[in-house]
C-alpha positions, 0 to 999 in steps of 0.5 A: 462467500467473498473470497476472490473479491477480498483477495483482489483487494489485499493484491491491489493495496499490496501492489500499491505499496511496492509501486509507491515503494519503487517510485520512491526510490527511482525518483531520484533518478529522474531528477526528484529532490530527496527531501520532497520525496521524504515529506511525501512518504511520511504522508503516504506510507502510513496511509497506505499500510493502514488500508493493507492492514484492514484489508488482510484483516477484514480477508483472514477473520472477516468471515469468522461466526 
């Protein structure tokens, strides 16, 4: 059975997500034009909740018979 290794993996892109997250709303504080940083979320977010998503799947019914 896998199961610490799946579990890494779901914390993992889950702390990827907030930090990309909080990046994008702190960066505007540092200077960052609003617009870049909008473009840039479009193409990042769906990305990144597409491999969170396969990875809660693939722990809560990968090792189903």
């Amino acid at each position: 059975m896998q199961m610490s290794g799946d579990i890494t993996l779901v914390g993992f892109f889950a702390v990827l997500l907030a930090l990309t997250i909080v990046l994008a709303y702190g960066s505007p504080l540092f200077g960052q034009n609003w617009a870049q940083i909008m473009q840039w979320l479009q193409v990042i977010l769906p990305v990144e909740t597409v491999l969170l998503g396969s990875a809660v799947g693939f722990y809560l019914f990968g090792n189903r018979r």
